[in-house]
C-alpha positions in Angstrom: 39.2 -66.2 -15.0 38.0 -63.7 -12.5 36.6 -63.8 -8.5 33.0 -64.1 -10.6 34.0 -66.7 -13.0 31.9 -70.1 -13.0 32.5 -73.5 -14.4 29.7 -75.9 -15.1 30.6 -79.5 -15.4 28.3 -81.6 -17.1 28.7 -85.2 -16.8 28.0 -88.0 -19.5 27.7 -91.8 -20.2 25.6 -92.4 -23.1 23.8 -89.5 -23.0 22.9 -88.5 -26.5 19.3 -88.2 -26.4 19.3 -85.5 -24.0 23.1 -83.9 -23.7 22.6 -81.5 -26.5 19.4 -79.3 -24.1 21.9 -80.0 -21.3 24.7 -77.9 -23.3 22.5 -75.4 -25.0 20.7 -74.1 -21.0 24.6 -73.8 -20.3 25.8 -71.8 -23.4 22.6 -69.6 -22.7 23.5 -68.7 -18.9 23.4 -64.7 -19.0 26.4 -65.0 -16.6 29.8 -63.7 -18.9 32.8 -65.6 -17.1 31.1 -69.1 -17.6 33.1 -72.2 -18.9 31.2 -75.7 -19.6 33.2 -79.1 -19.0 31.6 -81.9 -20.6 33.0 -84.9 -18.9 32.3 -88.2 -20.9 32.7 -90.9 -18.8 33.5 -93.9 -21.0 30.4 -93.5 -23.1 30.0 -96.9 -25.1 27.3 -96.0 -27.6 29.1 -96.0 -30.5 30.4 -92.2 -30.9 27.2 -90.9 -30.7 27.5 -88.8 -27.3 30.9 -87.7 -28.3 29.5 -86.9 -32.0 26.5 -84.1 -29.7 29.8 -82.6 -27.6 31.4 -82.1 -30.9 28.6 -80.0 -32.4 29.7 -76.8 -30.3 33.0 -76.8 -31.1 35.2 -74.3 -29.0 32.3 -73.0 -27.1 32.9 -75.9 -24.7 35.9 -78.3 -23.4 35.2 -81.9 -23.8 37.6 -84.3 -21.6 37.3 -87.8 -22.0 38.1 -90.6 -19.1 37.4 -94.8 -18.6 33.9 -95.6 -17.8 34.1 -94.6 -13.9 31.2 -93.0 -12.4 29.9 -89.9 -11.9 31.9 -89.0 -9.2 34.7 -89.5 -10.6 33.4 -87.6 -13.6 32.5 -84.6 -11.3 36.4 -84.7 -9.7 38.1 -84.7 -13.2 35.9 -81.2 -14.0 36.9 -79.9 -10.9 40.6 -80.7 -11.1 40.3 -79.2 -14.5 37.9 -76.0 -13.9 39.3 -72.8 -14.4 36.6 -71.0 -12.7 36.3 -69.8 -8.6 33.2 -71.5 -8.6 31.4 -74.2 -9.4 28.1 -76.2 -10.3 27.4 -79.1 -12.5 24.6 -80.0 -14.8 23.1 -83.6 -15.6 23.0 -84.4 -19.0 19.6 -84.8 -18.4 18.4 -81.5 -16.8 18.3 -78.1 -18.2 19.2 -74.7 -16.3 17.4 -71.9 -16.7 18.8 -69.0 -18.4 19.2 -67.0 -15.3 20.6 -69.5 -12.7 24.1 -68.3 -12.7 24.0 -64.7 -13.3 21.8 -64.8 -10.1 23.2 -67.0 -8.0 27.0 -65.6 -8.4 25.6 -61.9 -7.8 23.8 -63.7 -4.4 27.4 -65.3 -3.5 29.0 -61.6 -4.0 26.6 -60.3 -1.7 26.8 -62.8 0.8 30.6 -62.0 0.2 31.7 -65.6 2.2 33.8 -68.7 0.7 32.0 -71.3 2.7 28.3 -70.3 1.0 26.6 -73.2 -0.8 23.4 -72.0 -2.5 20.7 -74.2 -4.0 17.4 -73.8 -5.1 13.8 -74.6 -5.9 13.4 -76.2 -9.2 10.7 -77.2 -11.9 10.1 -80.8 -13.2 10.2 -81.6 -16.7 9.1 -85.0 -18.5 11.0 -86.7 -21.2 9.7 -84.5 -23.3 10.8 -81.4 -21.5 7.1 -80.5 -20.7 7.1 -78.6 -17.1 5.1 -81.1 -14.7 5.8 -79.7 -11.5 7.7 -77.7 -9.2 9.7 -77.9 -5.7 9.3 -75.0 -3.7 10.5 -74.9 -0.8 9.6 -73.1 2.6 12.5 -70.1 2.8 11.8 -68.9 5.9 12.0 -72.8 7.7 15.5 -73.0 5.7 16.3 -69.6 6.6 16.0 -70.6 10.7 17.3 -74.0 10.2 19.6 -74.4 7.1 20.6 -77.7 7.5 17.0 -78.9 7.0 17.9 -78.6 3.3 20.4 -82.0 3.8 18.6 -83.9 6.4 15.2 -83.8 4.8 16.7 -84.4 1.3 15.9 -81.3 0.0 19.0 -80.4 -2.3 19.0 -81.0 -5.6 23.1 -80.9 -6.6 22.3 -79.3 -10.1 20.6 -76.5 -8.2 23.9 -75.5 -6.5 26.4 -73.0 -6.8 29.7 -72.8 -4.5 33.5 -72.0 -4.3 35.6 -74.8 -6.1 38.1 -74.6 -3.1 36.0 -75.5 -1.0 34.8 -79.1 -2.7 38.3 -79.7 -3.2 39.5 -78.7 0.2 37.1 -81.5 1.9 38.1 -83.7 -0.9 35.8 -83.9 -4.0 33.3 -86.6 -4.4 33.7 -90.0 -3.4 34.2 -92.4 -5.8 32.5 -95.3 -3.8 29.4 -94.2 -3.9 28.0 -93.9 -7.2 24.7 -93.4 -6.5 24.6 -91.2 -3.3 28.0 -89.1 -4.4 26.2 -86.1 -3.9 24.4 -86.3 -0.7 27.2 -87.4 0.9 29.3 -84.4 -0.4 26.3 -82.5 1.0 26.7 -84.1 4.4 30.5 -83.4 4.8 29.7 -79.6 4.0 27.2 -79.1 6.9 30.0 -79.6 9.2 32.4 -77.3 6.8 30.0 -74.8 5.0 26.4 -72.9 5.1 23.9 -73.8 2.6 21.7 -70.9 1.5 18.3 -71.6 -0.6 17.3 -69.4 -3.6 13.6 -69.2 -4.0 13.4 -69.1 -7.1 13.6 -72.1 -9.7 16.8 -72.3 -11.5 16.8 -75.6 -13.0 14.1 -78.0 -14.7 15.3 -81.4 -13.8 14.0 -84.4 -15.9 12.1 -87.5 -15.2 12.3 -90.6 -17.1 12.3 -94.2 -16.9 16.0 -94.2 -17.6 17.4 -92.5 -14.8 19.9 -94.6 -12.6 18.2 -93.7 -9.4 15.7 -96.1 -10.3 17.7 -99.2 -10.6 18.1 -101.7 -7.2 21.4 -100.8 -6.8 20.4 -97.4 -6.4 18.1 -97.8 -3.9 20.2 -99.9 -1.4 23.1 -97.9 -1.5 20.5 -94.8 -0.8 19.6 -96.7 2.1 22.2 -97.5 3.4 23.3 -93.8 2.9 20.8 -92.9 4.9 21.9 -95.9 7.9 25.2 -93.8 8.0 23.7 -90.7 8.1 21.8 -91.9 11.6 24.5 -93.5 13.2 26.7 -91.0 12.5 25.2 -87.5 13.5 26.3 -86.7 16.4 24.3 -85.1 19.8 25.1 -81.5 19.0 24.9 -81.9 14.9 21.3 -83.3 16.1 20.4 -80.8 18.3 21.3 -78.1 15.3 18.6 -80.2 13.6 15.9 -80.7 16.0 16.6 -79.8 19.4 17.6 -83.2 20.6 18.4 -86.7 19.2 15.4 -88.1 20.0 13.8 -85.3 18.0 16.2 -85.6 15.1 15.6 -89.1 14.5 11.3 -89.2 14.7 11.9 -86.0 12.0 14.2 -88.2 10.0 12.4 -91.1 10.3 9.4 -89.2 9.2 10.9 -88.1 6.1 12.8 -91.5 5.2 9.3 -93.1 5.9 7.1 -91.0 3.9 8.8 -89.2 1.4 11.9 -91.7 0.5 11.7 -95.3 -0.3 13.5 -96.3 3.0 10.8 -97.8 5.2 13.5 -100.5 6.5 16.0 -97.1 8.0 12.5 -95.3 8.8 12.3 -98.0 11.1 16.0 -98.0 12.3 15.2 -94.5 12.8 12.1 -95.2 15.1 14.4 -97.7 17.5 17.4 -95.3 18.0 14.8 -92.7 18.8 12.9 -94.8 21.7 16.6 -95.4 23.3 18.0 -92.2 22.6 16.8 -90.7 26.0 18.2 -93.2 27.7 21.7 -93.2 26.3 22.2 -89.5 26.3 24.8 -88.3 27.8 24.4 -86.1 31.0 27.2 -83.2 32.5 26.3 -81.7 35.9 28.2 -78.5 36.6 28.4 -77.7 40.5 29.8 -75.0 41.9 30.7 -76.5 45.5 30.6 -72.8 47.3 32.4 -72.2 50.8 31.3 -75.0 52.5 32.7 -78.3 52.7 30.0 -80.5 54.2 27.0 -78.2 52.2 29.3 -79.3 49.6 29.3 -82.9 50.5 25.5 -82.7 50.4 25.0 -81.4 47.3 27.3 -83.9 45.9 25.7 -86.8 47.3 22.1 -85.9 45.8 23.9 -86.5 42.6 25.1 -89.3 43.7 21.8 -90.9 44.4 20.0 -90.1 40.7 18.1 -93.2 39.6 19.8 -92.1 37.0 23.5 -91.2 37.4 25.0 -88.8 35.4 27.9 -89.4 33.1 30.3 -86.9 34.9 30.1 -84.1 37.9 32.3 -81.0 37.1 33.1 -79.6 40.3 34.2 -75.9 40.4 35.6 -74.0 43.3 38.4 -73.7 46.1 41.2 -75.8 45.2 41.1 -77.0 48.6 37.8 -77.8 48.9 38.0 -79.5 45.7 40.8 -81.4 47.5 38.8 -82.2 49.8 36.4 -83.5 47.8 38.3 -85.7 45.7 37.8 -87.8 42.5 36.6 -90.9 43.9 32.8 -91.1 43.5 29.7 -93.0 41.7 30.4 -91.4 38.7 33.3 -89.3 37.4 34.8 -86.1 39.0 36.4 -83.6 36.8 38.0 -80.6 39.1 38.0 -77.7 37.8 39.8 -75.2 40.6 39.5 -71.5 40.4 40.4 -68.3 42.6 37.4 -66.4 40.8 34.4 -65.7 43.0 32.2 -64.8 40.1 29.0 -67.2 39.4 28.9 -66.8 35.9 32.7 -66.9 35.6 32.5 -70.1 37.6 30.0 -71.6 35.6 31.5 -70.8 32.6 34.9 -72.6 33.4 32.6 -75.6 34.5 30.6 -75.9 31.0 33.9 -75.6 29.2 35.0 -78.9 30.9 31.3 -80.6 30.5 31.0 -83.4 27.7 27.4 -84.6 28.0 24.9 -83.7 26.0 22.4 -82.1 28.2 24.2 -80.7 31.7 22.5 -79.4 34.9 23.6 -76.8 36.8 23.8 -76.8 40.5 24.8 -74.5 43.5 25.6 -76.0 46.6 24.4 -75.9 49.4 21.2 -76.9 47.1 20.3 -80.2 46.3 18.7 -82.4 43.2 15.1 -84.2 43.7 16.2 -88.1 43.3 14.2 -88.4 40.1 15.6 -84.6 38.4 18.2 -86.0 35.8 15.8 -88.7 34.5 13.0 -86.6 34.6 14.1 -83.6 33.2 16.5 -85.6 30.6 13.5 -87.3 29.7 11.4 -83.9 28.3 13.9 -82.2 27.3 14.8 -85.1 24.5 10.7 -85.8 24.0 10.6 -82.1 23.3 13.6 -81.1 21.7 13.8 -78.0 24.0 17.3 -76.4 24.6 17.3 -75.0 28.2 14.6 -76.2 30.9 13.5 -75.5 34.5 11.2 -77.1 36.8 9.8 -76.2 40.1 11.4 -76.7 43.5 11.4 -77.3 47.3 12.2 -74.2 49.8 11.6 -74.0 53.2 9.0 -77.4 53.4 7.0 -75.8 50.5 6.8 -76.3 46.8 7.5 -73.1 44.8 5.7 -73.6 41.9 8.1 -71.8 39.0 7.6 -75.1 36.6 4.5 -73.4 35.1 6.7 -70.7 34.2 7.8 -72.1 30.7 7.0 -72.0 26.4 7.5 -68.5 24.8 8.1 -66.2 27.6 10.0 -63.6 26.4 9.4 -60.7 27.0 7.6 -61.1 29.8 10.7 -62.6 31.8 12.3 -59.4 31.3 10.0 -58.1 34.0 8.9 -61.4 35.7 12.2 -64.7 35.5 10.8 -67.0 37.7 14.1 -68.9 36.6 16.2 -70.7 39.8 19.8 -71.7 38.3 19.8 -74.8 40.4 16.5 -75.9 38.6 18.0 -75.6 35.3 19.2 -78.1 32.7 20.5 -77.5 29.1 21.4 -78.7 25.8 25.3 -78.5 25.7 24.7 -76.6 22.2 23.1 -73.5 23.9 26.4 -73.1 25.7 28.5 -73.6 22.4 26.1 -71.4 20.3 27.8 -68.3 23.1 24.1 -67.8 24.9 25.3 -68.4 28.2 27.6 -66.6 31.1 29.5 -65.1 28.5 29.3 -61.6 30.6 31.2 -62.4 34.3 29.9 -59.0 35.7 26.0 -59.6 34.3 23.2 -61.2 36.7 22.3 -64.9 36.5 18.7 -64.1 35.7 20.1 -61.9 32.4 21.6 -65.1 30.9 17.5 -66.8 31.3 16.6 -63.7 29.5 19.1 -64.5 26.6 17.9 -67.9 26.1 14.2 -66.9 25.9 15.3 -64.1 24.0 16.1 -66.8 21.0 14.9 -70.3 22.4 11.3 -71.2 24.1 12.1 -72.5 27.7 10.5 -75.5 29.2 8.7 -75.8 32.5 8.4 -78.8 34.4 5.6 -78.6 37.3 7.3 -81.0 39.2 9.8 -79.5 42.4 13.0 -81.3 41.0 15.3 -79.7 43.0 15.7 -78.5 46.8 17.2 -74.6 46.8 17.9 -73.5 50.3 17.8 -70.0 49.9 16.3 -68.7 46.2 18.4 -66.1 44.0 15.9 -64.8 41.8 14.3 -62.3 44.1 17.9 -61.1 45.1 18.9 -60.2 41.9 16.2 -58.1 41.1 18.3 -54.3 42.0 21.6 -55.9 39.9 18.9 -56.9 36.7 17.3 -53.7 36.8 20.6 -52.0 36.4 21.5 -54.5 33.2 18.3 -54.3 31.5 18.7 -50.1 31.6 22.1 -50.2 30.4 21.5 -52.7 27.4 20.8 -51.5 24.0 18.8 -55.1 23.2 16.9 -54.9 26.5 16.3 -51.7 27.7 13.2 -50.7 25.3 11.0 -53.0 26.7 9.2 -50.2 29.1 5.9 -52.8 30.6 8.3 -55.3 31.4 11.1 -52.5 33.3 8.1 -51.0 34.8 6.7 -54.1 36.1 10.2 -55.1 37.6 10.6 -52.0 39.3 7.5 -52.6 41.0 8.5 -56.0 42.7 11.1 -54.0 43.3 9.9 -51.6 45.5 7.6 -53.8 47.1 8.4 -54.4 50.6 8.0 -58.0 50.6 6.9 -60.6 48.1 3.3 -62.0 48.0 2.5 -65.7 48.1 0.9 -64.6 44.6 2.0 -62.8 41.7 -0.6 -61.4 40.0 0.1 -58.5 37.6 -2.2 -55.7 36.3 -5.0 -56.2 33.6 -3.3 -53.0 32.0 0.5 -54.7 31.6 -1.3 -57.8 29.7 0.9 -60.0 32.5 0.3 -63.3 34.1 -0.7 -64.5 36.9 1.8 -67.3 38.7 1.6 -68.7 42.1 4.7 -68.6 43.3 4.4 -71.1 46.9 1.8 -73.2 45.5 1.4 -77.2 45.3 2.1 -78.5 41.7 -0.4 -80.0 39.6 -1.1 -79.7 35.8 0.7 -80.4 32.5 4.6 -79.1 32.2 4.5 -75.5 30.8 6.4 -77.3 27.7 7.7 -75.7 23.9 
């Protein structure tokens, strides 16, 4: 069979009284290059499943295996299958006649082997009257695909996708005959991209009979479900939700109201109260030119209330030298020639492990309370990159209220100060950040707010002895006009050219009615709520 060929494996223990619609939605798929497996898995009702199979002759192949599951049903079709890809059918369920022809000319547009599509579907009583239907939001799955897992919204007879690719992370697993399929789901968000169809392909079946009704069912589900929580890890989270914290209330939400797993709802609830708290925390300093400055900025580190798991140090090798290894947390050198901020900060992120990492320049200093604090909203919030206010010259400068959906404005106006700044390790991953050595600091705040909202904490969480933003003004200006993303945004280029011709800047920013801008005090005191996603 052909790059466009398609088996659909259809899965059977006693399951006479509804097998024959099962076979008959397959036979009429409009699809040409289809082949149907009927699997009967040790059916035990006297020939009477065997006797529907036999009714269609050589239109389909019927293979025959001890009473096993349906796992190990579905993994006997797919060792057998002829076809590139592959879907499966319960013998309870009907497709409709479309599903495949549509879904294999989606895959050849998509033109990708590590696509898993699914789709919305209709419900159908034992009687095969239509009840119902799931539709689901496209453009939420569209932004945030894995949604479709960790909020249970997959339906496995809804899915189309490569056969290598099942087999390459090892089929189903036969342990788990209830939750097969979700957990086959779970090891393909790490491997694969699921892609919903909005449309409804399959008319899935109701009855008293189903197995997902039976106690068993349910406590393996839930404890599915356990795994699922304990297992996911900061980043896979993150992808989720923005932060643990975040990923558990959503999952708890879901598992609490539209599962039967109160007791992991619950679970889900504790984990999220402590998740803050055990997040791991990277702070990235580059220790500059002088040694003792250097020494400084360590030591405010050094006295968080709450410590940080590691401090990547970046500079001089022998200032690094100097500084050594030995401190209240761990030390992780990371020695470079380069003089290059961005360059610098970039070798320093590489090395960070924690979850959410700070950035730092000596000779500037952390607020005692900045890790805890700013750890604290970012998790609450579920808000990728953050910056807060800070301390300059004995006065507050009041860039905290800065924050939420601010692009474009901070094409013309970044208020952003990189040793105020704390991020989710995934933004780095994702290839946001410092990934031009040449570009200004302020263009890499742009590129987060260009995809991500930015939170603002009022609060001055860090002391910066001599700001950068205002510096870097000329160097942005020159960035923005020579990038093809940036450069159209006229108000905002207008507005920075302005400051920059300014002789000196005010102690407020005010912008004209006529640019639509906002007014910021820049050397303020802080009050009010963080300027928060």
């Amino acid at each position: 069979m052909g790059d466009h060929s398609v088996t659909i494996a259809i899965p059977v223990h006693n399951g006479a009284n509804y097998l024959g619609e099962a076979i008959e939605s397959a036979l009429c798929q409009s699809h040409p290059e289809t082949e149907i497996i009927v699997v009967d898995d040790g059916s035990d009702d006297d020939g009477q499943t065997l006797a529907v199979a036999r009714t269609f002759g050589s239109h389909i192949r019927t293979l025959h295996q001890s009473n096993s599951g349906v796992a190990a049903a579905l993994n006997t079709a797919l060792a057998c299958a002829s076809g590139r890809l592959f879907s499966w059918l319960s013998h309870d369920d009907v497709f409709e006649p479309g599903k495949t022809e549509r879904q294999v000319r989606i895959l050849d547009t998509l033109n990708r082997d590590d696509i898993c599509l699914f789709s919305d579907l209709s419900w159908i009583d034992a009687a095969g009257r239509i009840t119902g239907e799931q539709r689901l939001d496209p453009a939420a799955l569209a932004r945030n695909p894995r949604l479709a897992f960790y909020e249970g919204l997959i339906n496995g007879c809804t899915i189309l996708t490569a056969r290598d690719l099942l087999l390459r992370i090892g089929g189903f697993d036969t342990r788990y005959p209830y939750t097969q399929d979700y957990r086959m789901w779970w090891r393909l968000t790490r491997e694969a991209h699921f892609v919903h169809v909005p449309h409804c392909l399959l008319r899935s079946r109701l009855h008293p009979d189903q197995g997902s009704h039976r106690r068993d069912a349910l406590s393996e589900n839930s404890a599915f479900w356990s795994d699922v929580l304990d297992e996911t890890s900061e980043v896979e989270a993150a992808m989720v939700a923005g932060s643990r914290e975040r990923f558990l209330r959503r999952t708890g939400g879901f598992l609490r109201y539209r599962s039967p797993n109160r007791r992991v709802a619950d679970h889900a609830d504790r984990m999220a109260q402590a998740s803050a708290a055990e997040a791991s925390v990277s702070v990235v300093i580059d220790v500059g030119s002088d040694l003792e400055a250097a020494r400084r900025t360590i030591d405010s580190v050094e006295a968080q209330t709450r410590l940080p798991d590691e401090m990547i140090l970046v500079g001089d090798s022998s200032i690094l030298m100097a500084l050594g290894r030995d401190g209240a947390c761990e030390r992780v050198l990371r020695p470079t020639p380069e003089q290059r901020v961005p360059t610098r900060l970039r070798l320093g992120l590489t090395a960070a492990r924690g979850a959410y990492v700070a950035l730092l320049m000596s000779p500037d200093a952390f607020a005692p309370e900045k890790i805890a604090r700013q750890v604290a909203r970012m998790s609450a919030l579920g808000c990728l990159a953050s910056h807060s206010s800070y301390r300059s010259d004995g006065e507050t400068v009041a860039t905290g209220s800065f924050g939420g959906r601010v692009y474009p404005e901070i094409v013309g106006d970044c208020h952003v100060e990189i040793s105020t700044v704390m991020i989710q390790r995934l933004l780095f991953l994702s290839g946001v950040l410092f990934m031009e050595d040449d570009a200004p600091l302020a263009s890499n705040w742009i590129e987060v707010a260009a995809r991500h909202e930015w939170l603002g904490l009022e609060e001055p969480l860090s002391l910066v002895e001599t700001p950068r933003a205002p510096g870097e003004r000329a160097p942005l200006l020159a960035w923005l006009r020579a990038s093809a993303e940036y450069r159209g945004h006229a108000v905002q280029i207008r507005r920075l050219e302005r400051r920059l011709a300014g002789s000196s800047t005010p102690d407020t920013r005010r912008e004209d009615a006529g640019d639509a801008g906002v007014s910021l005090p820049v050397r303020a005191l802080v009050g009010g709520s963080d300027a928060a996603a």
